[in-house]
TIBAKOL-675883 format. One record per residue (C-alpha): y, z, x; residue in three letters. Coordinates in Angstrom, 2 decimals. Example, Ala and Ser with C-alpha at 12.3 -4.5 7.8 and 13.67 -1.06 7.14 Angstrom:
SITE        yy        zz        xx   code
SITE     -4.50      7.80     12.30    ALA
SITE     -1.06      7.14     13.67    SER
This chain:
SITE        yy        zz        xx   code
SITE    103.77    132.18    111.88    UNK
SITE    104.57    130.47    115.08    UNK
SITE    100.75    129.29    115.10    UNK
SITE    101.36    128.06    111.43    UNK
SITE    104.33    125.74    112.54    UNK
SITE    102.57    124.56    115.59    UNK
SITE     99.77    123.10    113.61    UNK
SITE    102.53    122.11    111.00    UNK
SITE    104.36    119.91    113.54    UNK
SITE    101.17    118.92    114.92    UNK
SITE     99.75    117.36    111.80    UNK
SITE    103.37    115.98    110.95    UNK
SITE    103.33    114.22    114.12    UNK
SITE     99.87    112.64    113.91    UNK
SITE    100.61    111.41    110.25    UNK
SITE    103.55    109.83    111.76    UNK
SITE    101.39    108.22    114.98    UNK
SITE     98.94    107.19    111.87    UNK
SITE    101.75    105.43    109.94    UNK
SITE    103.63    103.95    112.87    UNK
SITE    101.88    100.47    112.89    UNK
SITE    101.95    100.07    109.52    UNK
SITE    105.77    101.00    109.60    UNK
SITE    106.43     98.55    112.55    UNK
SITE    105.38     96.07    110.40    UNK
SITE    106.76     96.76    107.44    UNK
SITE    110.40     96.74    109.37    UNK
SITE    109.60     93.49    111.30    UNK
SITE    108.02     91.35    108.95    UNK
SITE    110.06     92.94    105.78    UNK
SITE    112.36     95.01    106.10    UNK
SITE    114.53     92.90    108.63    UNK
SITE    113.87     89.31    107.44    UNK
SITE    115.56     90.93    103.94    UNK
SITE    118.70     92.25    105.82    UNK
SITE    119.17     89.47    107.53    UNK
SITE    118.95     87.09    105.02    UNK
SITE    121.40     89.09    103.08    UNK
SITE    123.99     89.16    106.20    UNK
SITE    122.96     85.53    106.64    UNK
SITE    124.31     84.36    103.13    UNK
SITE    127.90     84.97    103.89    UNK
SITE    127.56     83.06    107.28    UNK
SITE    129.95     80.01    106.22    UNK
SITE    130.16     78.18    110.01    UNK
SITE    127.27     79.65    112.79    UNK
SITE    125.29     77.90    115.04    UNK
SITE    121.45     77.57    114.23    UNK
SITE    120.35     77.99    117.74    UNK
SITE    122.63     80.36    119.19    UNK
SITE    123.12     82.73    115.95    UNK
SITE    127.07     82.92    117.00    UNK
SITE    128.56     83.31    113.80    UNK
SITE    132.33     81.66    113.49    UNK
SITE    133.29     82.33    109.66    UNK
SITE    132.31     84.50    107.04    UNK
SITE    133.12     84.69    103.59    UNK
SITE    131.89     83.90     99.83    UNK
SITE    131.71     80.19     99.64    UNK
SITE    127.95     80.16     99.66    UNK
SITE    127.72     82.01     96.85    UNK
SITE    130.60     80.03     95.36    UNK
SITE    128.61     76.80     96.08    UNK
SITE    125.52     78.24     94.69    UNK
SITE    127.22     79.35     90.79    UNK
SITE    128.71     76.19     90.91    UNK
SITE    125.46     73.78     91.59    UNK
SITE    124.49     72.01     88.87    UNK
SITE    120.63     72.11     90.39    UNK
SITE    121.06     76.04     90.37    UNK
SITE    122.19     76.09     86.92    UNK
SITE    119.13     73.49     85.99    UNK
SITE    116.49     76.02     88.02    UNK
SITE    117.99     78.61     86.24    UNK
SITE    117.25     77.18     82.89    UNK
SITE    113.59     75.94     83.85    UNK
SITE    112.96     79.55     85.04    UNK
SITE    114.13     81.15     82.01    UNK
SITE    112.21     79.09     79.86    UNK
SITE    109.24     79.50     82.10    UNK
SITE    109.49     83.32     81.80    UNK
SITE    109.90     83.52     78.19    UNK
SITE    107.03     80.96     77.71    UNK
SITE    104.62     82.69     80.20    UNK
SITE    105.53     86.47     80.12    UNK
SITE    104.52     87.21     76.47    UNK
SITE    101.76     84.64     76.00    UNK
SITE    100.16     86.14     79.61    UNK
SITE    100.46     89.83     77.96    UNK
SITE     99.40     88.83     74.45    UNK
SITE     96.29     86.91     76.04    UNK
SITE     95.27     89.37     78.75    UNK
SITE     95.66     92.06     76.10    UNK
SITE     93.06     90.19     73.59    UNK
SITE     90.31     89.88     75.94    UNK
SITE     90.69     93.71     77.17    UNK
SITE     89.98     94.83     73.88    UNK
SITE     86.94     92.55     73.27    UNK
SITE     85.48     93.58     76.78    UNK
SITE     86.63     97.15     76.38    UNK
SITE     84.11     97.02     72.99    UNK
SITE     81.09     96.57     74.93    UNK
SITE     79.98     93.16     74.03    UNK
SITE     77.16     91.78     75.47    UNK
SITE     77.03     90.22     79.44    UNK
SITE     80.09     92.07     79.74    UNK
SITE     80.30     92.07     83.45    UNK
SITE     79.58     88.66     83.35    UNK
SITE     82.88     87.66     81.41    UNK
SITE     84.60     90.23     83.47    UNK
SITE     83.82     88.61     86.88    UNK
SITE     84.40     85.11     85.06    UNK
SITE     87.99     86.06     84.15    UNK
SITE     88.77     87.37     87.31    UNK
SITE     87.83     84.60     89.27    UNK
SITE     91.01     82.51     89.29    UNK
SITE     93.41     85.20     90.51    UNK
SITE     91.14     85.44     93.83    UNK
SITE     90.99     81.61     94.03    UNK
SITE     93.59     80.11     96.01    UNK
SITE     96.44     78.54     93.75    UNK
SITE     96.50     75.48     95.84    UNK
SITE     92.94     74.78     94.95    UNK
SITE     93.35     75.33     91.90    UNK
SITE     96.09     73.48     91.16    UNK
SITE     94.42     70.73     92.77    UNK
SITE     91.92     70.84     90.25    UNK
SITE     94.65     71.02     87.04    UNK
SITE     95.92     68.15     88.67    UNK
SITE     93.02     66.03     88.27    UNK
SITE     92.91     67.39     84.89    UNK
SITE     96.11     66.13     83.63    UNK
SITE     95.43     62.81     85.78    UNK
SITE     97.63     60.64     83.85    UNK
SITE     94.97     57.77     84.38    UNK
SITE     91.39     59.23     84.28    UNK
SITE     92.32     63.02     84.03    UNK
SITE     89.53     64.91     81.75    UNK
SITE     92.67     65.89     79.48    UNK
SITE     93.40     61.98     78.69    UNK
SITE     89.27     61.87     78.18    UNK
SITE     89.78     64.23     75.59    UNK
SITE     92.59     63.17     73.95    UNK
SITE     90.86     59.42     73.61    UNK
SITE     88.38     61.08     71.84    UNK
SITE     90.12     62.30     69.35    UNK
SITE     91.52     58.73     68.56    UNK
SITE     94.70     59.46     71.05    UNK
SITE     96.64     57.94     73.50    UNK
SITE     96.82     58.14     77.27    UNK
SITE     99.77     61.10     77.95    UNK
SITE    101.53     61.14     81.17    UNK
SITE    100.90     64.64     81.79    UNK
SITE    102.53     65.26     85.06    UNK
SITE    105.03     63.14     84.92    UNK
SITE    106.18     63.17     81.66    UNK
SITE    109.68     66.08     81.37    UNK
SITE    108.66     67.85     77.85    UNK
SITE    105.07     68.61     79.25    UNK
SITE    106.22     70.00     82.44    UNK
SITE    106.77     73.88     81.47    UNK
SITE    104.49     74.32     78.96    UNK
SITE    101.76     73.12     81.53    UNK
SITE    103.60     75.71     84.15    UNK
SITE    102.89     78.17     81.66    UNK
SITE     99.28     77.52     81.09    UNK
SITE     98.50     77.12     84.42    UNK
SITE    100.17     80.43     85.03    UNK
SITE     98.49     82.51     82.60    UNK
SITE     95.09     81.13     82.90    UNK
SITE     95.50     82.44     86.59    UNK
SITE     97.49     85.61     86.18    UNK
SITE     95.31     86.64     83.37    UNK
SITE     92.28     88.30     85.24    UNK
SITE     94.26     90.57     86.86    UNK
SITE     95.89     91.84     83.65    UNK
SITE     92.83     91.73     82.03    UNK
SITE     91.11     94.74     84.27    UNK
SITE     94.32     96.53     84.25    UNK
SITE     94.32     96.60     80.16    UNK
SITE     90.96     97.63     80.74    UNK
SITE     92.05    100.62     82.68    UNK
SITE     94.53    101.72     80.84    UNK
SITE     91.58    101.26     77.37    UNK
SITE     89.10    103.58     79.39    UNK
SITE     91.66    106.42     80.06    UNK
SITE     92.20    106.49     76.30    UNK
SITE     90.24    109.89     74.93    UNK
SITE     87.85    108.63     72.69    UNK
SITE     88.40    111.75     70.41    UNK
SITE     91.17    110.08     68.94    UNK
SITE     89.91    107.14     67.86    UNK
SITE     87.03    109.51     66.21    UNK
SITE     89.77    111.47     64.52    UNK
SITE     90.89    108.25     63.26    UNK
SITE     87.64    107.04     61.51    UNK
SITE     86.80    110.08     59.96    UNK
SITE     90.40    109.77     58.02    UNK
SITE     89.36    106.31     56.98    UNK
SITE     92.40    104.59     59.14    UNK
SITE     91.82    100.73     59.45    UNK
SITE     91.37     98.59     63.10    UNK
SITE     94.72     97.59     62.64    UNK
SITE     96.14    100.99     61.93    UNK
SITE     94.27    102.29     65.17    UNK
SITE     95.47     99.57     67.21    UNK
SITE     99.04    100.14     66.16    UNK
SITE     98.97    103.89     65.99    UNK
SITE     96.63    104.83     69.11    UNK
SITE     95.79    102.22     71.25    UNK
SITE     99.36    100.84     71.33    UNK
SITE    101.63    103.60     71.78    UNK
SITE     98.75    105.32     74.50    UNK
SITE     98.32    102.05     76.25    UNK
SITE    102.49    101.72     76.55    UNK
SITE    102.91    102.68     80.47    UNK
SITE     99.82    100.34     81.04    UNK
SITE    101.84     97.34     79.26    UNK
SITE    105.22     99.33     80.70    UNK
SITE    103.52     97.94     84.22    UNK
SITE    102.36     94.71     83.40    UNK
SITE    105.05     93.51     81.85    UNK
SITE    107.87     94.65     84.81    UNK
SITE    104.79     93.15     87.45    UNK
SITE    104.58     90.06     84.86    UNK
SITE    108.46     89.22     84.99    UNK
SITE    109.12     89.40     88.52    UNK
SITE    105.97     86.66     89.26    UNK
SITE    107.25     84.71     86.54    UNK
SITE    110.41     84.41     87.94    UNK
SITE    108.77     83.71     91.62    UNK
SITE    106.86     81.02     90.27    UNK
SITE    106.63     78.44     93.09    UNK
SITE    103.08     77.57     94.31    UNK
SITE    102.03     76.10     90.88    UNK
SITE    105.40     73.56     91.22    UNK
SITE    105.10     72.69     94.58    UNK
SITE    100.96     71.57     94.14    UNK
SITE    101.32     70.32     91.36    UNK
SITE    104.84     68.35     90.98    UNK
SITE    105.68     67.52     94.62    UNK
SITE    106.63     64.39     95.31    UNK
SITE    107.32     64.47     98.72    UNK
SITE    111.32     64.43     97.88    UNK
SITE    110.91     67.58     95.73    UNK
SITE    109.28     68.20     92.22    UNK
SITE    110.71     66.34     88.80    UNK
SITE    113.81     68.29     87.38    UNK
SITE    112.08     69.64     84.64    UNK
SITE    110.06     70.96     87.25    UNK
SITE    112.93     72.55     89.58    UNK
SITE    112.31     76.28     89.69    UNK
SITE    115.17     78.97     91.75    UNK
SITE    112.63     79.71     93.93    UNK
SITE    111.71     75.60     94.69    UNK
SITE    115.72     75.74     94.68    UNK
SITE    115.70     77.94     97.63    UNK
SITE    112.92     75.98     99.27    UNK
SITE    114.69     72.80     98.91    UNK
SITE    118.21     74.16    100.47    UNK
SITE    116.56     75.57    103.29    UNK
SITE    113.22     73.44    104.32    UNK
SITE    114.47     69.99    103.37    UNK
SITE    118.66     70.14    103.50    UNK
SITE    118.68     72.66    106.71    UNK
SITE    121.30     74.82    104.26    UNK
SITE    120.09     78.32    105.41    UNK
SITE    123.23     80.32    104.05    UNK
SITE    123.19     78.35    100.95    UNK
SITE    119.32     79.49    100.75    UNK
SITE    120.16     82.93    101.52    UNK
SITE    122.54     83.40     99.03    UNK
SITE    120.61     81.71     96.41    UNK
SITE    118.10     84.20     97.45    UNK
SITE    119.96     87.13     97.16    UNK
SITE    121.45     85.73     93.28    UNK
SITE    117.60     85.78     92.36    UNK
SITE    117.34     88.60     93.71    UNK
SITE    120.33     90.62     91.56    UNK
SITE    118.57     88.14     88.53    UNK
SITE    115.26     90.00     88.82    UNK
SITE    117.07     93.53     89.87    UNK
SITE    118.85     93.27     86.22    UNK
SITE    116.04     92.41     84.14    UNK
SITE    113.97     94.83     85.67    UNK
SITE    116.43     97.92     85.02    UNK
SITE    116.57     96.83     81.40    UNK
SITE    112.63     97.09     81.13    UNK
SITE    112.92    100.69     82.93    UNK
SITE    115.61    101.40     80.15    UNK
SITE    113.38    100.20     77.60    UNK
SITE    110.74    102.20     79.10    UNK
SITE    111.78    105.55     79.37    UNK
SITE    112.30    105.18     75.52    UNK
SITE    109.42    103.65     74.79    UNK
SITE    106.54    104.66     76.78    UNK
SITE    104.21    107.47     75.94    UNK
SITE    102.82    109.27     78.95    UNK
């Protein structure tokens, strides 16, 4: 016995000694930056350079709730979200199925998909950008084509989400794509068998097999799919930065944050507006676990 524990111990403690960097990191470049971000949003009167702290209290937070810019990100976000969450889903889900049925160059389209989520979102953007070139964009090209005029793409308000949105799913949607087709393969094909012999339709298979077994697969994407849409700041800041900050219809809580603490030196205002985002996303997220333990067949 005293042999067992040895080698118990002895094992514990190299797992530890294996896990230690990886820890260290986790607590310096994570961990910590959160806590004291959190501390840092009720710092009302401190000095930058020192860190002495003089006053504490709530008025960050009470500055943030009352901002009319928060209230505007706020609304951009939401709309963002409910634009890009369902259409990103609906999309991703589409293609899975058509891939999952064994089409031909099938590897082809899957590589093709998933090319934009490992491309760099500045590049890309770059490239949407000249796209939507308000000037000589290849959008406008089109659009003259079709007996159109030039549209201001970028810099026109009403175009500005719905382009977010686009942009977002066409990038997002490789990702989702080979996680559909995942959750497709680990589906026993006996089912879908049992299914055709009883003369049950496509859509009655989709709806009454693939659906309800695919649920923790869409459970996942869609909790991973809300809390990027509500991050959503590389796409704004490529493609709608002015060099003063993006248009308004453009202004995004996260390009809020960014904002108070890169360009206005607020970095308590930041922090809380952080941490608000942060109890945003904590709430919507516990109603999708709700949802999910109801919902989701496992």
């Amino acid at each position: 016995m005293k042999k067992i524990d040895k080698l118990r111990k002895s094992n514990t403690f190299k797992g530890l000694l294996y896990i230690f960097p990886a820890t260290l990191i986790l607590i310096v470049f994570k961990i910590y930056p959160i806590i004291k971000s959190f501390t840092m949003s009720f710092y009302t009167d401190f000095d930058y350079l020192s860190g002495e702290v003089y006053k504490r209290g709530l008025d960050n937070f009470q500055y943030v709730l009352r901002d009319p810019d928060f209230y505007l990100a706020l609304k951009n976000t939401f709309y963002f979200v409910l634009g890009a969450v369902p259409l990103s889903i609906i999309l991703s889900l589409g293609f899975a199925l058509l891939l999952n049925s064994n089409i031909k160059l099938n590897s082809f389209f899957r590589s093709i998909y998933f090319l934009p989520f490992v491309t760099s979102t500045a590049a890309l953007a770059i490239i949407w950008r000249w796209i939507f070139n308000g000037d000589y964009g290849l959008a406008n090209y089109m659009v003259l084509l079709l007996g159109g005029k030039k549209i201001k793409w970028l810099t026109d308000p009403s175009f500005t989400i719905p382009i977010l949105v686009l942009f977002n799913v066409w990038k997002g949607m490789g990702y989702k794509i080979i996680i559909f087709l995942a959750g497709l393969q680990n589906i026993d094909k006996k089912y879908y068998l049992s299914a055709k012999i009883d003369g049950a339709s496509k859509w009655n298979i989709f709806t009454n097999i693939t659906l309800p077994l695919l649920s923790p697969t869409l459970f996942f994407v869609s909790i991973t799919s809300v809390i990027g849409a509500f991050k959503i700041f590389d796409e704004v800041f490529v493609l709608y930065n002015t060099g003063t900050g993006p248009l308004k219809s453009g202004l995004t809580i996260v390009y809020y944050i960014f904002n108070k603490f890169y360009r206005h030196w607020q970095f308590s205002i930041s922090a809380a507006a952080a941490f608000v985002l942060f109890i945003i996303i904590l709430i919507f997220t516990l109603i999708q676990l709700k949802i999910g333990k109801t919902k989701s067949n496992y």
